[in-house]
N, C-alpha and C positions, 0 to 999 in steps of 0.2 A: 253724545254721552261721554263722560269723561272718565278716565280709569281712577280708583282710587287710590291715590296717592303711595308713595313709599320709598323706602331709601335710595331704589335705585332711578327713579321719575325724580327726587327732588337732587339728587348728583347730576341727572341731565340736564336737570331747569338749570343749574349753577352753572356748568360747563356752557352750556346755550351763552346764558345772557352775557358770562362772562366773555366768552367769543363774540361778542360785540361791542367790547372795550374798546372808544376812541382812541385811548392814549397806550403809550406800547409798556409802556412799567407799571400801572397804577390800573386798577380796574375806575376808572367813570363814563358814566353812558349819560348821553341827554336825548330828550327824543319830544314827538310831543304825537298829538293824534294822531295826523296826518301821517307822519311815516310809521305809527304804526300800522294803520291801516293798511298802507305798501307792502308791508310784508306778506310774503307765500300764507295763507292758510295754516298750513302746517303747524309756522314758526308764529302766528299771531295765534294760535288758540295755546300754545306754551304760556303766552304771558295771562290768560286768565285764568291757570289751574291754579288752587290755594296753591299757595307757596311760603316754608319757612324762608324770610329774607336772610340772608347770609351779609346782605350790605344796608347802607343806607337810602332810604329812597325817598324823594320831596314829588310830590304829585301838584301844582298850581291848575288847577279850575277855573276854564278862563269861557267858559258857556254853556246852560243848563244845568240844575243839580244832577248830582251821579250818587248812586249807592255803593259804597264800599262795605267790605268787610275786615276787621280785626279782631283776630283770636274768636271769632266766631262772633262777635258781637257788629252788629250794622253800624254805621258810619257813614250819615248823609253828609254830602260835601255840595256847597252853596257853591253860586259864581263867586267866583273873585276869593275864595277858600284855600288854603292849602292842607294838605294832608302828610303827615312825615310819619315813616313806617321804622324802627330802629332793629336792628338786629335779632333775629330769631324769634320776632312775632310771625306768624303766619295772617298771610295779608291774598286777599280774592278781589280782583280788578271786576268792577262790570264790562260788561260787552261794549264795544265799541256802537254807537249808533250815530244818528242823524241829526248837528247840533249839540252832541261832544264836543268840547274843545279843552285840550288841558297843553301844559308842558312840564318836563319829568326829568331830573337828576337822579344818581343813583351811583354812591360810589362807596368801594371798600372801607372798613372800617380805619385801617393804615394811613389812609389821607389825611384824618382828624389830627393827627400825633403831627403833620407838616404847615398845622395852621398857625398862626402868630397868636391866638387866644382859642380859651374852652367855650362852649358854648350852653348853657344851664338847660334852656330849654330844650335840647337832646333826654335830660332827667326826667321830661316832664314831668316837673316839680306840681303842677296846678291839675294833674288828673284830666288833659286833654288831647288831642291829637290832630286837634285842627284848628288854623291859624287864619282869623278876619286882617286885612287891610283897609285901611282909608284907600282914597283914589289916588292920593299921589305915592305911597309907597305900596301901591299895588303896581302901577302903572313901570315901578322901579325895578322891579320884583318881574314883571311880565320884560323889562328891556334884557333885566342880567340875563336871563334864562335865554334869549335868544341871542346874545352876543358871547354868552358862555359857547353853544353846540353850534354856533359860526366859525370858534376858536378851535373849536375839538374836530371839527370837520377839514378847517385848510391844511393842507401838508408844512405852510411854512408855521403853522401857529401847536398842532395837535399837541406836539411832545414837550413843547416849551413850560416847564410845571412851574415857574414861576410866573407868568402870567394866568395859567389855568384855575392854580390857586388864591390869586387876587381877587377872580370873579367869582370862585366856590365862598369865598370867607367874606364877600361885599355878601354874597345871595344869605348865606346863614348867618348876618350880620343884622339883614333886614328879616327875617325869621324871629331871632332871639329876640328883637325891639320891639313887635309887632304881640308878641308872645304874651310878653310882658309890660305892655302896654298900660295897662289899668290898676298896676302895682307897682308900686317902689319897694326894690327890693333894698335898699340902702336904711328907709322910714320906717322899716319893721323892728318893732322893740326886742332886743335882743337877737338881732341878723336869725328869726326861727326861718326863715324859708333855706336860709344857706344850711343848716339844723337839719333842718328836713329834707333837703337837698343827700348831704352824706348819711342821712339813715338811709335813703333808697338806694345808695352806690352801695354802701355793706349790706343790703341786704340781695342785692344782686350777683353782689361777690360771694355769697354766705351761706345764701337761705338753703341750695344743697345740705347744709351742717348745721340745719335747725339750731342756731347759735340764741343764745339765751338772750331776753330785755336786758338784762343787769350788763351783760359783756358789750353788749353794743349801746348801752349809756355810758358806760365808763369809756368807750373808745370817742363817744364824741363828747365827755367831760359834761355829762350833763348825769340829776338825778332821775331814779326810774320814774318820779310824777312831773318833771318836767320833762324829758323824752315822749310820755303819755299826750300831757297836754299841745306837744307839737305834733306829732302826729295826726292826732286827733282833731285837731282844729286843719289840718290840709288834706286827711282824705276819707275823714269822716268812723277811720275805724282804730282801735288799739293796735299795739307795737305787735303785739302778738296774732292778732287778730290779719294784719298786714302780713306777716311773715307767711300765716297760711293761707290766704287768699293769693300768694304770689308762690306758693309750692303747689297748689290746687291748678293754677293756669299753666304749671310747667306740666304738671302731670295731663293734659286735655293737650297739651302741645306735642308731648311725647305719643299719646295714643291716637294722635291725626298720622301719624307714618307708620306706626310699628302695634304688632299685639304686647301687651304687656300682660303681664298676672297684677294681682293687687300687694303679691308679696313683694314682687321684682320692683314696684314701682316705687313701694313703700321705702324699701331699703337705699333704691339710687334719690330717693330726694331726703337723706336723713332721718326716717322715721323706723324707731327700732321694734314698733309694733303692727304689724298689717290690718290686724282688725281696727284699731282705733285709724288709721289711715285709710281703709274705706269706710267709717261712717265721717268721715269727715270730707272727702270727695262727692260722696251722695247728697251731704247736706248743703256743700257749695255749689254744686252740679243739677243738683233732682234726679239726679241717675247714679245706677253703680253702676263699676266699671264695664261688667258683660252689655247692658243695653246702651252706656254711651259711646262704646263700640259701633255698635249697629243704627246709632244716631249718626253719628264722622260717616259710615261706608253709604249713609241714606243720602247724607250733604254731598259728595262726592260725585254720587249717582246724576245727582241731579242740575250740577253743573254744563 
């Protein structure tokens, strides 16, 4: 049984995993089943508490489906799938078993800022989090990862970060191609996917300060019914409607670690009213705040 979660279990998740940084400047770990498996008990049942990720982490599925979770929602992952968790989702590994086979990068957010290019689908711009391969850029995708934690292992290769990052930026090179694979993002009339791209960066940077439709059309020079209609056509809901579907899952992210009230919660995610702030949690949730409490401490239990 597992304890439920809290600020000071998710300080120690961070400190753990971080203590098992190959490289000596830069948090990246690679790993893949097998040495998980190695690990003391102790230290292998840490990697499958929920955990908010503090880093980036790519999961390649390389035998049997496996069950994940994000943000509280299920996420089956196929053979030959990969799975990428981005910062401060809370993310729950299955249990290691019999015919698992994956292998797994995972490095601070700071790495990204030392690569030669961005990379879009980090955004996921297309509303998904798991990535198919053909067999020859899987098969490429299955070399780098193991030539990667070859590199991160030998003493003369570990700290050398100009190598290290040549095979981090080949591996999320063949990511972001594979991603966007069945879309041209160049063919899209009026570049909306890059559109829709920078609404979800400001509203990531934002949505703390419930920032208005009109202020975040005019920052990406677009009118409020063309804003509308990009939106709306990549994730199926209004600018607005986005805005509080992405304060709703901070606020279920915030109450996986901590009690909150509904007024505390209301106020730290921009909202100057707490009653209209929890009927708007209930109707995104099916729960108020007191029972989806008791929902988090049941998930928790039960891991």
């Amino acid at each position: 049984m597992k304890k439920t979660l809290n600020k000071k279990n998710v300080s120690d998740l961070k400190k753990f995993i971080d203590g098992l940084s190959q490289h000596d400047e830069l948090i990246i770990l690679t790993g893949s089943s097998q040495q998980l498996a190695a690990l003391p008990k102790t230290f292998y049942k840490k990697f499958l508490m929920p955990h908010k990720s503090v880093h980036y982490f790519f999961l390649f599925n390389e035998q049997d489906p496996a069950k994940h979770q994000l943000d509280l929602q299920d996420i089956y992952l196929s053979t030959g799938e990969l799975l990428f968790v981005v910062p401060n989702q809370i993310h729950t590994s299955p249990p290691l078993r019999k015919g698992l086979k994956f292998s797994a990068l995972s490095f601070e957010p700071r790495c990204l800022a030392l690569l030669p290019r961005q990379f879009s689908f980090l955004i996921d711009p297309l509303n998904r989090q798991t990535i198919s391969f053909d067999n020859e850029s899987g098969q490429r995708v299955k070399i780098l990862f193991q030539t990667l934690g070859q590199l991160l292992q030998a003493d003369k290769t570990r700290n050398n970060i100009d190598i290290i990052l040549v095979y981090i930026n080949a591996l999320l090179t063949e990511f972001d191609n594979a991603y966007f694979k069945n879309i041209s993002v160049k063919n899209i009339t009026g570049n909306k996917l890059s559109k829709y791209t920078q609404f979800k960066v400001i509203i990531e940077a934002e949505f703390k300060k419930q920032p208005s439709v009109n202020s975040i059309a005019e920052k990406l020079l677009l009118s409020q019914n063309q804003l509308y209609a990009i939106v709306k056509e990549f994730s199926g809901l209004s600018p607005k409607e986005y805005l509080i579907q992405r304060s709703m899952l901070e606020a279920q992210r915030i109450l996986f670690y901590e009690k909150s009230t509904a007024k505390e919660l209301a106020y730290e995610l921009g909202f100057a009213d707490p009653d209209y702030f929890s009927r708007l949690f209930k109707k995104y949730t099916g729960k108020n705040i007191s029972k989806f409490q008791i929902h988090i401490q049941d998930l928790s239990r039960q891991k």
